[in-house]
C-alpha positions as CSV (number, residue, x, y, z in Angstrom):
1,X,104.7,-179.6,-15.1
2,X,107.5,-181.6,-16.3
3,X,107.4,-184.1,-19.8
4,X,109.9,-187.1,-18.0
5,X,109.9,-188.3,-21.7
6,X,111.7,-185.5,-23.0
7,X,114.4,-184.9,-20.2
8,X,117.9,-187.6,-19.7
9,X,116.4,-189.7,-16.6
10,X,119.3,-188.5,-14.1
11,X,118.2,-185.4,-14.6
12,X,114.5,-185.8,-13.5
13,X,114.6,-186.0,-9.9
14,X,116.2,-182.6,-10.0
15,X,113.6,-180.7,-11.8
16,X,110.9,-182.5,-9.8
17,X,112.6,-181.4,-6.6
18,X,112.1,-177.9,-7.8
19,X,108.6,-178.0,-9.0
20,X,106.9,-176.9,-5.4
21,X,109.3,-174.2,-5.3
22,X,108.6,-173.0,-9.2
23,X,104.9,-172.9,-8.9
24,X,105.0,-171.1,-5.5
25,X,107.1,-168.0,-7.6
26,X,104.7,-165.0,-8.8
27,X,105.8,-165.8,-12.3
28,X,106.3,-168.3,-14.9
29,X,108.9,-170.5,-15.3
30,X,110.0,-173.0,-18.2
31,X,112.8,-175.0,-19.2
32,X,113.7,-175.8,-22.6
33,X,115.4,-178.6,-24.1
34,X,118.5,-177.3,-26.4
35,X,118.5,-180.0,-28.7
36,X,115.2,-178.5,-30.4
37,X,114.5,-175.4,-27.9
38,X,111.2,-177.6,-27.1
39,X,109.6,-176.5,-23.9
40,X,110.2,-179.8,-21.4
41,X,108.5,-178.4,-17.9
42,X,106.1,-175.2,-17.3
43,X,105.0,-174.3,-14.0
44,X,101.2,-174.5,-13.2
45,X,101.0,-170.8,-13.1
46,X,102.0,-170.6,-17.2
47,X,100.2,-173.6,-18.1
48,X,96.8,-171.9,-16.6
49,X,97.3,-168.3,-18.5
50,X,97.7,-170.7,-21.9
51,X,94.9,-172.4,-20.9
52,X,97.0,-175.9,-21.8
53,X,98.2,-178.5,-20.2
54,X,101.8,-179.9,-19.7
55,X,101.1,-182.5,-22.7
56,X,99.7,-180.1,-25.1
57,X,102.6,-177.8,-24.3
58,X,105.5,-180.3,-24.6
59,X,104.3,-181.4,-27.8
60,X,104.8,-178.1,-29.8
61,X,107.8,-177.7,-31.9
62,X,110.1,-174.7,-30.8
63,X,108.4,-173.1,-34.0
64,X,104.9,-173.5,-33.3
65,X,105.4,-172.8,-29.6
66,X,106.6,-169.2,-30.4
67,X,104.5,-168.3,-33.6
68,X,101.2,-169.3,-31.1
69,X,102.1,-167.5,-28.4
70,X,104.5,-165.0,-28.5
71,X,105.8,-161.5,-31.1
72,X,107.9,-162.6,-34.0
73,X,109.6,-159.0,-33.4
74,X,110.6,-160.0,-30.0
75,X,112.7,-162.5,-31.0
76,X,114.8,-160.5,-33.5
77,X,116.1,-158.9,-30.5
78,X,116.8,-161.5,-27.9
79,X,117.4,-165.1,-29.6
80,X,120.4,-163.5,-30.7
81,X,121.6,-162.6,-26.6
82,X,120.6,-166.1,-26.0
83,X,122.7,-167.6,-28.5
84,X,125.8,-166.3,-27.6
85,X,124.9,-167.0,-23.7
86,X,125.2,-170.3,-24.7
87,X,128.2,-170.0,-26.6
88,X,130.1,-168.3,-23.7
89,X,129.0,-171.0,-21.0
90,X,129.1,-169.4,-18.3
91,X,127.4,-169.9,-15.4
92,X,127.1,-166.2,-13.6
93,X,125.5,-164.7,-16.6
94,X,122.2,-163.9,-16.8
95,X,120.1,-162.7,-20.2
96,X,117.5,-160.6,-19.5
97,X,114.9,-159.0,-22.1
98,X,111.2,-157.7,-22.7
99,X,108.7,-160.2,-24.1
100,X,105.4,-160.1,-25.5
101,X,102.7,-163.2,-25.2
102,X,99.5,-163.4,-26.2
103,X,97.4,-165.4,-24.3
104,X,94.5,-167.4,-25.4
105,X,90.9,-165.4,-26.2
106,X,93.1,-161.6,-25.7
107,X,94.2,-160.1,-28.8
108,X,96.2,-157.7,-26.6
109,X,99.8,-158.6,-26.3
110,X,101.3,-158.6,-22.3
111,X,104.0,-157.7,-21.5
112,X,106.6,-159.7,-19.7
113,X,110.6,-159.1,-18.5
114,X,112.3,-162.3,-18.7
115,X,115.4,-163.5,-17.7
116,X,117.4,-167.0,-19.1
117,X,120.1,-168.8,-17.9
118,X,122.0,-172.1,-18.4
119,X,120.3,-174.5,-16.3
120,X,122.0,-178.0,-16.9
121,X,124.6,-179.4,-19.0
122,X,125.3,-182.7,-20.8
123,X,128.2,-185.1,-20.1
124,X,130.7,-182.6,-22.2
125,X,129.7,-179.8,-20.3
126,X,127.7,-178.3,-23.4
127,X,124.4,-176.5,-22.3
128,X,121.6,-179.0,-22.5
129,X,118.6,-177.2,-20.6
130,X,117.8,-173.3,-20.0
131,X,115.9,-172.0,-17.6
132,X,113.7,-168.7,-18.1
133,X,111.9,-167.1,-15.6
134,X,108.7,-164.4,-16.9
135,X,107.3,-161.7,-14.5
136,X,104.7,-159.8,-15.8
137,X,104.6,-156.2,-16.1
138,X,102.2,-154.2,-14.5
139,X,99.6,-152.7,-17.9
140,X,99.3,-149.4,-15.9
141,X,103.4,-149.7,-14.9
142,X,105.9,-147.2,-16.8
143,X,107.9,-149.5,-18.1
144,X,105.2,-151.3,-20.6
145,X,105.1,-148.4,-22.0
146,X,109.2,-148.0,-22.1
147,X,109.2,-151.3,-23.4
148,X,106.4,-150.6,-26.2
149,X,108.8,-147.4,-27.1
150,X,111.8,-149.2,-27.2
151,X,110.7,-152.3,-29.5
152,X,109.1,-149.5,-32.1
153,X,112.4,-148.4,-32.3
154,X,114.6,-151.3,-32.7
155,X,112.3,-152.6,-35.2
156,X,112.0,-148.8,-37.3
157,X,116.0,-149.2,-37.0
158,X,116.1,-152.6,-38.4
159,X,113.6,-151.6,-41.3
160,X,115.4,-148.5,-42.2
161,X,119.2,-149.1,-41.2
162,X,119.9,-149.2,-45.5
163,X,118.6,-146.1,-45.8
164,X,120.7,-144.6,-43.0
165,X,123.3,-145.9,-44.1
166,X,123.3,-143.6,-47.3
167,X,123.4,-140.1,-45.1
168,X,126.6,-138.5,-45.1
169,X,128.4,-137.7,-41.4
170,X,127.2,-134.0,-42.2
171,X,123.8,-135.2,-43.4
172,X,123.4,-137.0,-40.4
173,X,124.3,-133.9,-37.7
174,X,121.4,-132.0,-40.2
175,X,118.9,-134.5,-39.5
176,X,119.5,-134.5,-36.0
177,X,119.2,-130.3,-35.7
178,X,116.1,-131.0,-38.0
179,X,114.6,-133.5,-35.7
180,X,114.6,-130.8,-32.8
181,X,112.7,-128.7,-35.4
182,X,115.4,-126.4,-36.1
183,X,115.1,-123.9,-39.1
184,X,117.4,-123.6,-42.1
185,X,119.0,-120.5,-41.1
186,X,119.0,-122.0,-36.9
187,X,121.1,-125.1,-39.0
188,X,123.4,-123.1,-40.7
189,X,124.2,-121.1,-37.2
190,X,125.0,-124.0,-35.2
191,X,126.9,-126.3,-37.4
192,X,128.7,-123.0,-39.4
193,X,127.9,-123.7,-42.5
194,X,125.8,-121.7,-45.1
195,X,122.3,-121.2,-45.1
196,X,122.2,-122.7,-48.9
197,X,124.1,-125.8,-47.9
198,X,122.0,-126.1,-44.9
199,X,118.7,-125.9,-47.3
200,X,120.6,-128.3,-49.6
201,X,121.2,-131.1,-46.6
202,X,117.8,-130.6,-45.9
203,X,116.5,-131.5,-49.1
204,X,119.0,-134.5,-50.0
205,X,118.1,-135.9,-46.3
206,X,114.3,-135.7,-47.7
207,X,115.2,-137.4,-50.6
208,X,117.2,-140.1,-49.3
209,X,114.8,-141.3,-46.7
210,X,111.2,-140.6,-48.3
211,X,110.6,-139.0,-44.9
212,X,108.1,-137.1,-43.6
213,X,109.1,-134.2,-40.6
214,X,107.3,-137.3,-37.9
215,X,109.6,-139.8,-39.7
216,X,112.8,-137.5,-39.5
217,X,112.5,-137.9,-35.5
218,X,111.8,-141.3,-35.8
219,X,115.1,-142.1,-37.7
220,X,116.8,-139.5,-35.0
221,X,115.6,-141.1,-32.1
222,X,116.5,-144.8,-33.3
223,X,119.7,-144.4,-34.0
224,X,120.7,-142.0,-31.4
225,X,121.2,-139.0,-32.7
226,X,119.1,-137.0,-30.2
């Protein structure tokens, strides 16, 4: 449902033309106002899984809106894609990303693939609304758990980029033999180096990360070295 208060009144006929069409989608969809990233309509279908109503939701500042419902880790990952599809204004481009809500009395997270784009613009052609659209994903579907993989690793990258950042380029090429379990002597074979200096990488990769052998793959997989 749309908040008429919070929306330029040209602009309300619009939405309200699209309403019918909104709720009849098997998702939810909401617009936000750019001026504060306040949520200005919700279809009946996302108002009834928050259990709120239009007024209630309307009311929430962008920052209680998204610390109620939604993961704070999320957003790390697509408010930045957001941002600079509003900065290139254009109107073919679409930003798409995995989100999780929690919704009222569930203390599971869902998961949700949603997709933003500009919906209207002010007199100087600035972005003034956006447009997202959430289908759920499937619990039992492959990609919640793709997308469950994929957010433990941008977050352990974002949490352990400084230490990465201390490897050598040799160091790194060790780590990654070591993350497909490789031996000392299997190391030295395949990079041509010396057994010793292979046993030496090994230890100064230890001591740079404060890794166990499950952590080693973790750093390998998140930044891509296997």
């Amino acid at each position: 449902m749309l908040n008429k208060e919070r929306v330029p009144k040209q602009l309300v006929p619009q939405i309200e033309a699209y309403a019918a069409a909104f709720n009849s989608l098997p998702c939810t969809v909401i617009i936000h106002d750019l001026r504060d990233w306040s949520v200005v309509y919700m279809s009946d279908r996302g108002l009834s899984q928050l259990q709120s109503t239009k007024e209630e939701i309307t009311a929430l500042s962008s920052g209680d809106y998204y610390k109620k419902y939604f993961n704070q880790e999320d957003a790390e990952d697509y408010v930045p894609k957001i941002l600079a599809l509003l900065e290139r204004n254009n109107d073919e481009e679409i930003v798409t990303f995995f989100q999780q809500v929690r919704f009222p009395g569930n203390d599971e997270w869902s998961w949700h693939l949603s997709s933003v784009k500009i919906f209207m613009r002010d007199e100087t052609g600035k972005p003034s609304l956006t447009i997202t659209i959430a289908v759920p994903i499937d619990a039992m579907h492959h990609m919640t758990a793709k997308a469950e993989r994929l957010l433990q690793e941008n977050n352990f990258l974002r949490q352990n980029y400084k230490n990465f950042s201390t490897l050598t380029k040799r160091e790194k090429e060790v780590l990654a033999q070591m993350a497909l379990g490789k031996s000392a002597i299997e190391i030295a074979n395949a990079l041509y180096i010396a057994v010793t200096t292979a046993e030496t990488h090994r230890k100064n990769i230890k001591h740079k990360l404060s890794a166990s052998t499950y952590e080693l793959m973790q750093y390998a997989r998140a930044f891509d070295l296997v």
